[in-house]
Every structure is written in C-alpha cells, then in structure tokens.
C-alpha positions in Angstrom: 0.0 0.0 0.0 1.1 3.7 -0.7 2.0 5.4 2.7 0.3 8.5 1.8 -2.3 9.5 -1.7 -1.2 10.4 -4.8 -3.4 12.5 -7.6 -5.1 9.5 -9.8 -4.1 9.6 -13.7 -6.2 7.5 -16.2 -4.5 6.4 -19.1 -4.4 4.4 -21.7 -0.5 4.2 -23.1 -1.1 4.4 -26.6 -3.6 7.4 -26.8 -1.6 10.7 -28.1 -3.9 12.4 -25.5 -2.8 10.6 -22.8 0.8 10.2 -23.9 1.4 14.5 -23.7 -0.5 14.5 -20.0 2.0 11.6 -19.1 5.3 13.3 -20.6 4.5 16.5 -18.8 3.8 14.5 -15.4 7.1 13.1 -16.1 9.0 15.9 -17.3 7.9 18.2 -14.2 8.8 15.2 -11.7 5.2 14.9 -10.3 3.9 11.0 -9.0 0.6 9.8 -9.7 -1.3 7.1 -9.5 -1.7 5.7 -12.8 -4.8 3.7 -13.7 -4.1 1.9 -16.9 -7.2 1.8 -19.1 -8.9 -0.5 -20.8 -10.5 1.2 -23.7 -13.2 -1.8 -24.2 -14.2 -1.8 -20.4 -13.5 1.8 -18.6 -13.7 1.3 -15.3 -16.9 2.6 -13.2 -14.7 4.7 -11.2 -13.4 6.8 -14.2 -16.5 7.5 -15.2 -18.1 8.8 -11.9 -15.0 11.1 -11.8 -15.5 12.6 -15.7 -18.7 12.0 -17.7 -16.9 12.5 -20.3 -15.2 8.7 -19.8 -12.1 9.2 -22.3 -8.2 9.7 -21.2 -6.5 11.1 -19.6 -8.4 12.2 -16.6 -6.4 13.5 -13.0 -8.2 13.1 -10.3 -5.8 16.0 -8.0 -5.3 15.8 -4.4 -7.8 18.3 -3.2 -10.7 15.7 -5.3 -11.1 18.1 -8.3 -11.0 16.7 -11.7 -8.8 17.8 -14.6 -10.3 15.6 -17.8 -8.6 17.6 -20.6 -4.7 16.2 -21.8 -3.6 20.0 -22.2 -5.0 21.3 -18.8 -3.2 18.2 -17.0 -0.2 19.7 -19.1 -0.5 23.2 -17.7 -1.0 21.7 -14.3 2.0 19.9 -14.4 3.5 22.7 -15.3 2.5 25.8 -12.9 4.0 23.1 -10.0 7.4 22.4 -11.8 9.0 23.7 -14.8 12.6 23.2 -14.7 13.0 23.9 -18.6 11.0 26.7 -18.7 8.8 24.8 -21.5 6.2 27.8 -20.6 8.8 30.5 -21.1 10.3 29.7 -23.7 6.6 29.6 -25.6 4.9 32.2 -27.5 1.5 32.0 -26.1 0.0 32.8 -29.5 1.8 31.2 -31.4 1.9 28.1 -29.0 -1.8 28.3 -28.5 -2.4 28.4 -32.6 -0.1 25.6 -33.5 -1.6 23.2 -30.3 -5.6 24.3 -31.4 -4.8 23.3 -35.5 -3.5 19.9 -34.1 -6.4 18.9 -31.8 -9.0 20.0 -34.1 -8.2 19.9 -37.7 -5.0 17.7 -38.0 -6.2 15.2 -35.3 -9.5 15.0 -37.8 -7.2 14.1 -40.9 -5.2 11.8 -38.5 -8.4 9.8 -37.9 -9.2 9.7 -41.3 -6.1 8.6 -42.7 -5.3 6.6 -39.7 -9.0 4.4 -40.4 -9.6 5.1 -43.7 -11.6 2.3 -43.9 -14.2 3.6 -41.7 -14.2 7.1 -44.3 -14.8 5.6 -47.8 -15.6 9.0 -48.8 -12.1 9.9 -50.1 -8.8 7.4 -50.4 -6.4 6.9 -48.2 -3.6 8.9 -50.0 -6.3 11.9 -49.6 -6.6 11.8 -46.4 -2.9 11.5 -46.2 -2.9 15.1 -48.2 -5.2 16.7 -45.6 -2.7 15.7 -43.4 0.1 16.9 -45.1 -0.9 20.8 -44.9 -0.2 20.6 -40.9 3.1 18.8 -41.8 4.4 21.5 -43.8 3.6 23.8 -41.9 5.8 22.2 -38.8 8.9 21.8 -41.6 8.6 25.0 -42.2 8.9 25.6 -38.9 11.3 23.3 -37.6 13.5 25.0 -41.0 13.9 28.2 -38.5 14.8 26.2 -35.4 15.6 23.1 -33.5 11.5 22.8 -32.2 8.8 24.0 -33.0 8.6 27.7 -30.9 12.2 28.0 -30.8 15.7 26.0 -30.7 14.6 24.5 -27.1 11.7 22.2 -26.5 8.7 23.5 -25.1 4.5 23.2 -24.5 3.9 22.9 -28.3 6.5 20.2 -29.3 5.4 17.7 -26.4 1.5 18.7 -27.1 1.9 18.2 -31.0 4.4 15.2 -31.0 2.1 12.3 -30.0 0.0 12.8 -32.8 2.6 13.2 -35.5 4.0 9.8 -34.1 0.9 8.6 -34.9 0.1 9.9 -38.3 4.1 9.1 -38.8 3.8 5.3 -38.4 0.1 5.1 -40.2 3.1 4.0 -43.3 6.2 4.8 -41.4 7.5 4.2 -44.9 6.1 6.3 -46.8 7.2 9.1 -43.5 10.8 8.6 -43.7 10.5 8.9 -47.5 8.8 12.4 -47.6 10.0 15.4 -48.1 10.0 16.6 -44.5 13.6 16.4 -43.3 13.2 18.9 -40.6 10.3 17.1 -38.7 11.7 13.7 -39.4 14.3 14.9 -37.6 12.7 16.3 -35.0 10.3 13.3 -34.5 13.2 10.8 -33.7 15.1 13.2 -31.0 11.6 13.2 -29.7 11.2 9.5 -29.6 14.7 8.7 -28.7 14.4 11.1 -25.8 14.9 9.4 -21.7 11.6 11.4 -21.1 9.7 9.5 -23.7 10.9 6.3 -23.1 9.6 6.8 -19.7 6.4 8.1 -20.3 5.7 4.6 -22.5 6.6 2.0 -19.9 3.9 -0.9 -20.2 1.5 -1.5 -17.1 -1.2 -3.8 -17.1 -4.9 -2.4 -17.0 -6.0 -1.4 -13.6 -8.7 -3.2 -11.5 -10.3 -2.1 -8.6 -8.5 -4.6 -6.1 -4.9 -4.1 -7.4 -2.3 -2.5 -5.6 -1.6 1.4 -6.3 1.0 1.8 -9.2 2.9 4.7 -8.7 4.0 6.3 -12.2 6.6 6.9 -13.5 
C-alpha cells in the first residue's frame, strides 16, 4: 500500500492524448497514480470522476477533476518547470499551432489513420489533408531546432504524439517524404529518456490491485 495518496491519472498508453499529459507528469517530476485503461471496459470509477469517460483524466489531491490532456499539461507545469517549457513559448503562437492539431489535424489523423471507416475519399487523400499541418511544422522546424524556438517547449510535447501517430500510419512512406526537418525532430523526440519513460507498459487497472505509482 502507498504510505500516503497520490493524484489519480487515467491512461491508456497508446492514446496521443494521454501520452502529452503523461510526458508532462514526467517531465515536471510529479507522481501519480496511474490507472491503466482499458478502452473496451473503462472502469466505473473513471466515469463517476468525468462524464466524459475518455483519457487522460487527473483526479488531483484536493478531489477536483482535470479531464482535458492539455489542462493536466498546464498543471503539471504551474507546479514544476525546470526547462521553462512555458517561457520559452509564444503564447500565440503556442496556443495556434496546439488548437490546428487537436481540431483539424487530429481530424485528418483519424481519417487517414481508419480510412476504412471514411470511404468517402482514399487513403492517400486523407494523407494530403494531413500533409498541410506537416508542412507547416517543416517550415517551422526550418527556422529552429523545435517548433517555438531551438529548445523544446509546451507545443512540441503537445503536437508530437500525434505526428507519431500519423508518422507510423506507413512509417515508410514518412521517412520517405520530403519533411527532413520534422523527421528529424520526431526521432530526437522519440529517442528522448523522457519519452521512453512516459511509454513503460503497465497492465490495466482493477479495482482490487495494488496502487501503481508512475513513473
């Protein structure tokens, strides 16, 4: 048993949502509890906490919920921030690049990712949707070493779960395109101690189990 409580993350690993809440816990040296989700069966106690039911939601210390991946980001944040990830963003500019993700990338990313589902348009289509977001980062990542500037901050760890995911839809066809700059970027990203962290495997939580502590 845990000696004393910890706030309560759900999770579910491979959920780019859930993976930018978990690399800021990590990255601002905060403990949690970590729940490990099952996305098939989400537990009852998840649900009471957010009627929302998806990941990531932080149940915090004081009982207050925090169900959205970027507000668990910014809480993470306001109590440690050793890298000034904060500072060294452009609110604008952070704020504009992290909004075109969630909404109109992460709706091409679906879309390409199950384009099964969307027989509407091909595949490659979608792809192309997709594509305007990723030139926009090269053209970025052209100017500096991340996204804002040349040190990591908010946007890169927001933005870089999902272009992991749209990156290995065809990780072939990814490390073939013309996008040097954010292929580049992507692999310091994945190669990175803090992201390897943030990914190590726990089985799904039940009610009975021992607390996990994470990471």
């Amino acid at each position: 048993m845990l000696n004393h409580s910890y706030p309560v993350l759900y999770s579910f690993r491979r959920c780019p949502y859930a993976i930018r809440a978990r690399l800021a816990l990590v990255y601002a040296g905060l403990k949690v509890e970590l729940r490990e989700v099952q996305l098939a069966s989400k537990p009852q106690a998840m649900r009471q906490a957010s009627a929302k039911a998806t990941v990531p939601v932080l149940v915090v210390d004081d009982g207050s919920i925090i169900d959205e991946s970027l507000d668990i980001m910014h809480w993470a944040l306001s109590q440690n921030d050793p890298n000034h990830w904060l500072v060294e963003s452009s609110e604008q500019q952070t704020l504009t690049l992290i909004q075109e993700n969630d909404n109109e990338f992460k709706t091409h990313l679906d879309h390409y990712k199950y384009s099964d589902r969307f027989p509407q348009h091909s595949t490659e289509e979608y792809r192309n949707r997709g594509e305007v977001f990723l030139a926009k980062l090269e053209q970025r990542l052209n100017q500096n070493q991340y996204l804002i500037s040349d040190h990591a901050a908010l946007a890169d760890y927001a933005i870089f779960p999902f272009i992991r995911q749209f990156a290995y839809v065809d990780k072939t066809w990814f490390d073939q395109a013309a996008y040097p700059h954010l292929q580049k970027w992507l692999n310091k990203l994945l190669e990175s101690a803090l992201f390897h962290i943030t990914m190590h495997k726990y089985e799904a939580w039940k009610m009975d189990d021992e607390p996990v502590l994470f990471p």
